[in-house]
PDB file of N, CA, C and O in Angstrom:
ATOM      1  N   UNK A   1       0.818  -1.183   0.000  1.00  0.00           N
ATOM      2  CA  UNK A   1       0.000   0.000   0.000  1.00  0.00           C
ATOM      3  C   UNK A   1       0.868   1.255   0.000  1.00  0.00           C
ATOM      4  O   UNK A   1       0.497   2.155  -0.754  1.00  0.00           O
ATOM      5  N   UNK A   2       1.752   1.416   0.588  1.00  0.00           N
ATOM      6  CA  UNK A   2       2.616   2.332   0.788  1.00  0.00           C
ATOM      7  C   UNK A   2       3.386   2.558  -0.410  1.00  0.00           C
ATOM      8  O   UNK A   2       3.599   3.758  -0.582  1.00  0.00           O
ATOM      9  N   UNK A   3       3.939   1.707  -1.414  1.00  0.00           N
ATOM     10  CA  UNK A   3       4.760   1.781  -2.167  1.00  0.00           C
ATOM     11  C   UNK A   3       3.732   2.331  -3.583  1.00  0.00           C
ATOM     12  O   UNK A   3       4.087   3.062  -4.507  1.00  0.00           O
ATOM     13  N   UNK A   4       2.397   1.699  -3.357  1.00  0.00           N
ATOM     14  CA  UNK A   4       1.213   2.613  -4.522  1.00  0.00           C
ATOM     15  C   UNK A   4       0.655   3.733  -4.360  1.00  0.00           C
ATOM     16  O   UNK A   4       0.065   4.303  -5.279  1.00  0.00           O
ATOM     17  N   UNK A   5       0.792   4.341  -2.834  1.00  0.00           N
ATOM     18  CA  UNK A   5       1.031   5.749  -2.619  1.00  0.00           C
ATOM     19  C   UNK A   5       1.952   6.227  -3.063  1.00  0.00           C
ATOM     20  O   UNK A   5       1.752   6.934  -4.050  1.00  0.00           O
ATOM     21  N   UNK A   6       2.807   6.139  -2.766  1.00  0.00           N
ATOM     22  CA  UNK A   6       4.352   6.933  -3.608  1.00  0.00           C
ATOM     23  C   UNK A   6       4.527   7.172  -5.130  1.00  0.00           C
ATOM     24  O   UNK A   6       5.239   7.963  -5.748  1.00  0.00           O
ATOM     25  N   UNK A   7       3.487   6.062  -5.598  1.00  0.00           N
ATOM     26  CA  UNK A   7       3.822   5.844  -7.114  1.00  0.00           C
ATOM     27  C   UNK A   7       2.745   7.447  -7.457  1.00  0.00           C
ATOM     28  O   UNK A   7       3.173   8.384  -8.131  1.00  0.00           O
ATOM     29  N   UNK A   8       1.411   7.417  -6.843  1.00  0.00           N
ATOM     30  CA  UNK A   8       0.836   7.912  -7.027  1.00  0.00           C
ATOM     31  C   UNK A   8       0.996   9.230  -6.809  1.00  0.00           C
ATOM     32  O   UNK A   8       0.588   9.948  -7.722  1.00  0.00           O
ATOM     33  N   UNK A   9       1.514   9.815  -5.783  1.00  0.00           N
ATOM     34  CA  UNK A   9       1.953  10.985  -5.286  1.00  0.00           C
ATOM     35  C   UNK A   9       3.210  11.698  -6.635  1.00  0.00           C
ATOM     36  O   UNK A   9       3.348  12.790  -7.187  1.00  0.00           O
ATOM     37  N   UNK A  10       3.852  10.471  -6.689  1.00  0.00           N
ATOM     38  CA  UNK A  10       4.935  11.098  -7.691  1.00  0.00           C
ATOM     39  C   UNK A  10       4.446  11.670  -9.137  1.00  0.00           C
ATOM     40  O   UNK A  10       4.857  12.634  -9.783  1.00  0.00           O
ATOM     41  N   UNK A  11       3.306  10.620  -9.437  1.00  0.00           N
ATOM     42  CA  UNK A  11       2.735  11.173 -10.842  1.00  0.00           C
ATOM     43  C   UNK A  11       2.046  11.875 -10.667  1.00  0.00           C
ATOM     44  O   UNK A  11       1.785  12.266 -11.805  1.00  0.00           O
ATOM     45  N   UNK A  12       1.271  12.592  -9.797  1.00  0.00           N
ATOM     46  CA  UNK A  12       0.734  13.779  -9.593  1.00  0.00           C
ATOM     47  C   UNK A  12       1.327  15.261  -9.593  1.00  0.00           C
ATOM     48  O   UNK A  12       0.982  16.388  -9.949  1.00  0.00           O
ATOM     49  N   UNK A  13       2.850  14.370  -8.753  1.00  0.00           N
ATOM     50  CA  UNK A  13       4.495  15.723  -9.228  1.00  0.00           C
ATOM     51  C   UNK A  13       4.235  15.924 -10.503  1.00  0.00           C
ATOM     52  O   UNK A  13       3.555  16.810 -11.021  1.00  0.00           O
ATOM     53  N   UNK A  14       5.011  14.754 -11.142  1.00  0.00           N
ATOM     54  CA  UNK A  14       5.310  14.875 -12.430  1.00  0.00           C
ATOM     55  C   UNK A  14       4.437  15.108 -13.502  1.00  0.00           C
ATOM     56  O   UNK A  14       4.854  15.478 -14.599  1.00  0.00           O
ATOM     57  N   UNK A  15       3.411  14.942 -13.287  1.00  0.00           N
ATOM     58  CA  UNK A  15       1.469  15.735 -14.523  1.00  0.00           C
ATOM     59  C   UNK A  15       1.674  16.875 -14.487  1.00  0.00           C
ATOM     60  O   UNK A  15       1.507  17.313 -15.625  1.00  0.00           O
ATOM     61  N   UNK A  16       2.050  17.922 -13.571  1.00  0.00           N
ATOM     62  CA  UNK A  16       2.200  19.032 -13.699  1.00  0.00           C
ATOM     63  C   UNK A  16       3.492  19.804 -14.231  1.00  0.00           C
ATOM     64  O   UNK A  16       3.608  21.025 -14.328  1.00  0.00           O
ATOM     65  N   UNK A  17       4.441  18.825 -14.558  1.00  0.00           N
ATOM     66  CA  UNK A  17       6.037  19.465 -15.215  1.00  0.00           C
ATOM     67  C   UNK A  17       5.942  18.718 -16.250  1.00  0.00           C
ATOM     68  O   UNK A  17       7.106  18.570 -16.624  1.00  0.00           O
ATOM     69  N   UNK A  18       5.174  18.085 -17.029  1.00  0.00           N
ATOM     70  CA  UNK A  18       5.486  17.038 -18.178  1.00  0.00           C
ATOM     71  C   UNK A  18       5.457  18.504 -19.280  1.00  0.00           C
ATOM     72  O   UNK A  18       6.379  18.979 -19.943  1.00  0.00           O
ATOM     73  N   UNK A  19       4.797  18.710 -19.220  1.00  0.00           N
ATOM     74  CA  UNK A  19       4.114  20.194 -20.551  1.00  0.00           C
ATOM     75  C   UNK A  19       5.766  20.878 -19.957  1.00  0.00           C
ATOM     76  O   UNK A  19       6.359  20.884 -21.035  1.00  0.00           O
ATOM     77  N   UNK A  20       6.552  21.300 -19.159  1.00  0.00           N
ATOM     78  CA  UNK A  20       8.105  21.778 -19.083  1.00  0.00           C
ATOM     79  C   UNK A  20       8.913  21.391 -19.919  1.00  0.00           C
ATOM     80  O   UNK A  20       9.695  22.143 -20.502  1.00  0.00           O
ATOM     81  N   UNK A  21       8.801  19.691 -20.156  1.00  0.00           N
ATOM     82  CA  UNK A  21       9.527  19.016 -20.662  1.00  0.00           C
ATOM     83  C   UNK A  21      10.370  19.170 -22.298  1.00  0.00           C
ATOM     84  O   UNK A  21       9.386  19.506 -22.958  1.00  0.00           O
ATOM     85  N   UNK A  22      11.168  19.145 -22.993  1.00  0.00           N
ATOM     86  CA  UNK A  22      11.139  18.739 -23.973  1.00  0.00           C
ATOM     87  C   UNK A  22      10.415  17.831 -24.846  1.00  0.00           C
ATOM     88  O   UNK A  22      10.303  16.649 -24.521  1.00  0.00           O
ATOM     89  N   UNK A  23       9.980  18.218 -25.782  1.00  0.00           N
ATOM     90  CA  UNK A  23       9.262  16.798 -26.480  1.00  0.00           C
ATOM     91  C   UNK A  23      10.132  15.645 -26.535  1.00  0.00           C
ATOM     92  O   UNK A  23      11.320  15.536 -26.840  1.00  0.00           O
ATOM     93  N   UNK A  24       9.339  14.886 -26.200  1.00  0.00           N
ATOM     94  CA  UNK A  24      10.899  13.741 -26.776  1.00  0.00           C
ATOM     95  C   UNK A  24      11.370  12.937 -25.758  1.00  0.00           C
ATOM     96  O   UNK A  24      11.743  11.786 -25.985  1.00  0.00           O
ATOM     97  N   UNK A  25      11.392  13.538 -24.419  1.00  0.00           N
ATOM     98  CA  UNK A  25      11.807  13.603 -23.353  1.00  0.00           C
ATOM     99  C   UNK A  25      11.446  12.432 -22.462  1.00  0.00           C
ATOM    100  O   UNK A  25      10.232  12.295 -22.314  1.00  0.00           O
ATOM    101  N   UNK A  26      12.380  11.368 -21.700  1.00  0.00           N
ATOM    102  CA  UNK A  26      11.682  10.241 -20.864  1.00  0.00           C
ATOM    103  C   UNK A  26      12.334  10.504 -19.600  1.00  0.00           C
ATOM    104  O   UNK A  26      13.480  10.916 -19.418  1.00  0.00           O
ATOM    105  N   UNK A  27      11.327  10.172 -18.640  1.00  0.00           N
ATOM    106  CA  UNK A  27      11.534  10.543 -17.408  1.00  0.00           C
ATOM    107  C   UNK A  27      11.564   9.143 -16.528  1.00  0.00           C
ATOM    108  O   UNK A  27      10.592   8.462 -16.858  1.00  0.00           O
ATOM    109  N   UNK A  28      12.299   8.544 -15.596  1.00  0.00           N
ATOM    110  CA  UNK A  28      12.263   7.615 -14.968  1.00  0.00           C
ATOM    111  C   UNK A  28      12.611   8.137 -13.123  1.00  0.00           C
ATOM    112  O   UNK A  28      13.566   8.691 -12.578  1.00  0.00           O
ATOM    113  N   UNK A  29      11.548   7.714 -12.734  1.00  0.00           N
ATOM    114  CA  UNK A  29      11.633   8.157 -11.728  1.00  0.00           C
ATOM    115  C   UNK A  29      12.352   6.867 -10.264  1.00  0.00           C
ATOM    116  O   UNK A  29      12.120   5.695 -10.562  1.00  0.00           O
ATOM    117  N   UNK A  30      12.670   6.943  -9.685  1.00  0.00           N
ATOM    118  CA  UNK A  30      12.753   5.870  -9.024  1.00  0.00           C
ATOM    119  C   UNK A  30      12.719   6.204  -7.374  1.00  0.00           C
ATOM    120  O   UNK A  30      13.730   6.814  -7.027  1.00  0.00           O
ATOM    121  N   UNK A  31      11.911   5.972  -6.450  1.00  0.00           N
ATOM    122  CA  UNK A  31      11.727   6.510  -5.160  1.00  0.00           C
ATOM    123  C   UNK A  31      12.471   5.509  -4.227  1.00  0.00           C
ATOM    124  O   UNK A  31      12.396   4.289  -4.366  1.00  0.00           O
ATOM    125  N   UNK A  32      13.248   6.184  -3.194  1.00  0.00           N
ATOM    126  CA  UNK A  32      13.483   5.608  -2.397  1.00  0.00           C
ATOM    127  C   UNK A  32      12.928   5.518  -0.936  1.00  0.00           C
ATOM    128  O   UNK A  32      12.154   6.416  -0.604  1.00  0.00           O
ATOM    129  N   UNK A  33      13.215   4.582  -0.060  1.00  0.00           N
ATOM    130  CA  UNK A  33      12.450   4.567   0.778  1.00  0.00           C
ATOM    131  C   UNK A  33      11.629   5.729   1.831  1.00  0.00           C
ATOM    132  O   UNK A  33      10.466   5.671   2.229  1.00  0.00           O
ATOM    133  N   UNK A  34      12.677   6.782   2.116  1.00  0.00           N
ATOM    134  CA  UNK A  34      12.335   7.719   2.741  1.00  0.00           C
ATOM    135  C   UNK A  34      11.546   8.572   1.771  1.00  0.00           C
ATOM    136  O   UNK A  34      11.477   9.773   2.034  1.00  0.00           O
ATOM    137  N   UNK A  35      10.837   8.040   0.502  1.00  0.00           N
ATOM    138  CA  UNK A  35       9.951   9.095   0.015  1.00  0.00           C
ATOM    139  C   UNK A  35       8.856   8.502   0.476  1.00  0.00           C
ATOM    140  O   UNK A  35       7.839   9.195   0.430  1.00  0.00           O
ATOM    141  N   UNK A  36       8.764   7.503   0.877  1.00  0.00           N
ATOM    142  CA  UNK A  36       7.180   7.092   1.656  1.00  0.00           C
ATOM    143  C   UNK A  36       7.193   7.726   3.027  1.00  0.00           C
ATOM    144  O   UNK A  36       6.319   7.144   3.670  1.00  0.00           O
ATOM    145  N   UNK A  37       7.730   8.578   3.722  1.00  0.00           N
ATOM    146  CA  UNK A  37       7.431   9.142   4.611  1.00  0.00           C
ATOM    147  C   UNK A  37       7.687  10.911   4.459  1.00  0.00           C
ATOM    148  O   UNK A  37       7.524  11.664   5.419  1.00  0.00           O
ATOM    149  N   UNK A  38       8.061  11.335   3.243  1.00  0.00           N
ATOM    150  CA  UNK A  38       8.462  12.879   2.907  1.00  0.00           C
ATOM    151  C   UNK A  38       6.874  13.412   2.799  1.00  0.00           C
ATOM    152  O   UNK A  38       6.038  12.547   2.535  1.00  0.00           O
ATOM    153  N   UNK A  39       6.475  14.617   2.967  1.00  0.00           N
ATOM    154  CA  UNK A  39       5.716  15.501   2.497  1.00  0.00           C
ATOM    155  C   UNK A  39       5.777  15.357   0.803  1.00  0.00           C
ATOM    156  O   UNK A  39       6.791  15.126   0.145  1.00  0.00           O
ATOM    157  N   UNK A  40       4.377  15.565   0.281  1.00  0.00           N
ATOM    158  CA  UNK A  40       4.214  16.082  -0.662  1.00  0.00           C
ATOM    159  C   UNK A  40       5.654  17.236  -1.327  1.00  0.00           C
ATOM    160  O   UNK A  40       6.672  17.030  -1.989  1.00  0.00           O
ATOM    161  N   UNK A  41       4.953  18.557  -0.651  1.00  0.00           N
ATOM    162  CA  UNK A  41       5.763  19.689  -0.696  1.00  0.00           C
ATOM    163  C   UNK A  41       7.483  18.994  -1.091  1.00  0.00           C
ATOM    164  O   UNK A  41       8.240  19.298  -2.012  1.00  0.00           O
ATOM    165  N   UNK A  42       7.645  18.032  -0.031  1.00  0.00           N
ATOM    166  CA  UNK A  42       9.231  17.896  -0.233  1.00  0.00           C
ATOM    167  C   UNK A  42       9.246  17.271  -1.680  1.00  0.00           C
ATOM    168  O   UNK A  42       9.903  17.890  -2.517  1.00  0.00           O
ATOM    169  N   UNK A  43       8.429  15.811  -2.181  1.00  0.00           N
ATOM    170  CA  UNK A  43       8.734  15.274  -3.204  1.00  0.00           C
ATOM    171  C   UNK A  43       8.754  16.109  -4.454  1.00  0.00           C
ATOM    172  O   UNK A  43       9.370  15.774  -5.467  1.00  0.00           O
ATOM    173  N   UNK A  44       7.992  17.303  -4.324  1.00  0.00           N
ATOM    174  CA  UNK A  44       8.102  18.637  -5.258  1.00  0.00           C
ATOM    175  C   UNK A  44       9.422  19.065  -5.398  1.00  0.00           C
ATOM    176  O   UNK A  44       9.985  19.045  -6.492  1.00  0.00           O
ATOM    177  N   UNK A  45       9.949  19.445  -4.391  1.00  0.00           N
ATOM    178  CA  UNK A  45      11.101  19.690  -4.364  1.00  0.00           C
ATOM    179  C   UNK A  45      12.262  19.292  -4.837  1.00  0.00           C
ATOM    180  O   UNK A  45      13.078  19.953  -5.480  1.00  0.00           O
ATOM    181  N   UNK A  46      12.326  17.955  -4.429  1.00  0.00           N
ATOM    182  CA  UNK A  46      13.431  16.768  -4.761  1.00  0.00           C
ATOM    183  C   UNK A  46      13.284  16.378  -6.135  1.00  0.00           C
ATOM    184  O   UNK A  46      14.368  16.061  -6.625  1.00  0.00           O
ATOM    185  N   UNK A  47      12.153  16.280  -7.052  1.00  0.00           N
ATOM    186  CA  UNK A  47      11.545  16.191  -8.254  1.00  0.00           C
ATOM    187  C   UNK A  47      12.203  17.444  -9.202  1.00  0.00           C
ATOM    188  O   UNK A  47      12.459  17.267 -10.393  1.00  0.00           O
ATOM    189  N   UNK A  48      12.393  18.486  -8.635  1.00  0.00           N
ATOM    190  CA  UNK A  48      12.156  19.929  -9.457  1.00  0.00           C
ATOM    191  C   UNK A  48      13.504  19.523  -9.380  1.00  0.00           C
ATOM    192  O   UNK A  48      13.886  19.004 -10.429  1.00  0.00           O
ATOM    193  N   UNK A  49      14.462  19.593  -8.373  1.00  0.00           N
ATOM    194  CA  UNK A  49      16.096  19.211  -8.274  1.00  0.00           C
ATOM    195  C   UNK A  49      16.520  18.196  -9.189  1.00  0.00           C
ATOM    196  O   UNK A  49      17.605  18.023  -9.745  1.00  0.00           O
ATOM    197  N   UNK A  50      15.675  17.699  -9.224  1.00  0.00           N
ATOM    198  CA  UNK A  50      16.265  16.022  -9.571  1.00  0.00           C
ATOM    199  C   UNK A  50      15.934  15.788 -11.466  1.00  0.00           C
ATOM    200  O   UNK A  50      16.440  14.874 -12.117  1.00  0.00           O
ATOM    201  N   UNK A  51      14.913  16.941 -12.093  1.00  0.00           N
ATOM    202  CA  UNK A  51      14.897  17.160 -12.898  1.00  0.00           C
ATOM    203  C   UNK A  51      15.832  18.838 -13.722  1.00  0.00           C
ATOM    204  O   UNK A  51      16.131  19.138 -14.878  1.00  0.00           O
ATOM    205  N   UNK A  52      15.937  19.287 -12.847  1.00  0.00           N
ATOM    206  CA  UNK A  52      17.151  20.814 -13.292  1.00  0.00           C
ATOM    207  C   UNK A  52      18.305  19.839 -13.062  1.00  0.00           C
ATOM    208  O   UNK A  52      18.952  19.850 -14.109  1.00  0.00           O
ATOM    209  N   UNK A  53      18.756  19.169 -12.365  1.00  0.00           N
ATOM    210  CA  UNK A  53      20.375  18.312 -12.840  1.00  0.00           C
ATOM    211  C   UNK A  53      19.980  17.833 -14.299  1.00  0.00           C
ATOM    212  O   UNK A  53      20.546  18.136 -15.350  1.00  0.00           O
ATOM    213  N   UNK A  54      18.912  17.040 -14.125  1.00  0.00           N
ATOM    214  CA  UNK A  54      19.151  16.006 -15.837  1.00  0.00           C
ATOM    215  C   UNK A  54      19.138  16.813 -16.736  1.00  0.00           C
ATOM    216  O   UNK A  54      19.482  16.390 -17.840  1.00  0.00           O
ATOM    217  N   UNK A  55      18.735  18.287 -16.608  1.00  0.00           N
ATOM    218  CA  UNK A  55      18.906  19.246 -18.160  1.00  0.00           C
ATOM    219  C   UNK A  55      19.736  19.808 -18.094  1.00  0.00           C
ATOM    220  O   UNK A  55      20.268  20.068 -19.173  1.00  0.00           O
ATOM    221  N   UNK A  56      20.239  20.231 -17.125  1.00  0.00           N
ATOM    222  CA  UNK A  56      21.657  21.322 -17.380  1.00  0.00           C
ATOM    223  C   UNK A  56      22.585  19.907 -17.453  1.00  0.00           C
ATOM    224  O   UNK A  56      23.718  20.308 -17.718  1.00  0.00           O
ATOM    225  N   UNK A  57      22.609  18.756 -17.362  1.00  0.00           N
ATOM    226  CA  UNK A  57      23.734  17.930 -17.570  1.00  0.00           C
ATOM    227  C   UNK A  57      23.420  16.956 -19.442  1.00  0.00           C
ATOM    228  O   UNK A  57      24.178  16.399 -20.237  1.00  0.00           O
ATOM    229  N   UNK A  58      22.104  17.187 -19.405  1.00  0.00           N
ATOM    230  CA  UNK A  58      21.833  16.881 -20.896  1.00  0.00           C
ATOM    231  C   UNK A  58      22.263  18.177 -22.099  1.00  0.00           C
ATOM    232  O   UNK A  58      22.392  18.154 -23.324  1.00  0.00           O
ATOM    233  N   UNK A  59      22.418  19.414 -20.913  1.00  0.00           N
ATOM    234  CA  UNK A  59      22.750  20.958 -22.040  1.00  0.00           C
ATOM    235  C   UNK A  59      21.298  21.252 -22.462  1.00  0.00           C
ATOM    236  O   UNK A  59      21.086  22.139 -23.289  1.00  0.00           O
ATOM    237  N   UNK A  60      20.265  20.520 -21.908  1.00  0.00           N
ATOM    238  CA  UNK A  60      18.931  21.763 -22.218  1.00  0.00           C
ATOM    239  C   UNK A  60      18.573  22.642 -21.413  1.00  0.00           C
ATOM    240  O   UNK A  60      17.671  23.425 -21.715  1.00  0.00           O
TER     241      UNK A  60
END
């Protein structure tokens, strides 16, 4: 149950930054344990981070 919360929480992050994205663009997310106990707010956070590394290191 916990681990289909997380899934769910994350794609609710990520529905709202997909339209950011490049076309083209694949996203793999992978949660670790302490995201089943983070805030919302934080997985926003860690998401927004965790996607500004993969473009400034892809050069978009």
């Amino acid at each position: 149950m916990t681990r289909n919360r997380v899934k769910r929480r994350l794609r609710a992050v990520m529905q709202s930054r997909l339209s950011t994205l490049p076309e083209g663009t694949s996203v793999v997310l992978r949660a670790l344990p302490p995201a089943a106990e983070a805030s919302f707010a934080t997985l926003e956070t860690d998401v927004d981070g965790a996607l500004r590394h993969a473009m400034s290191k892809a050069g978009r």
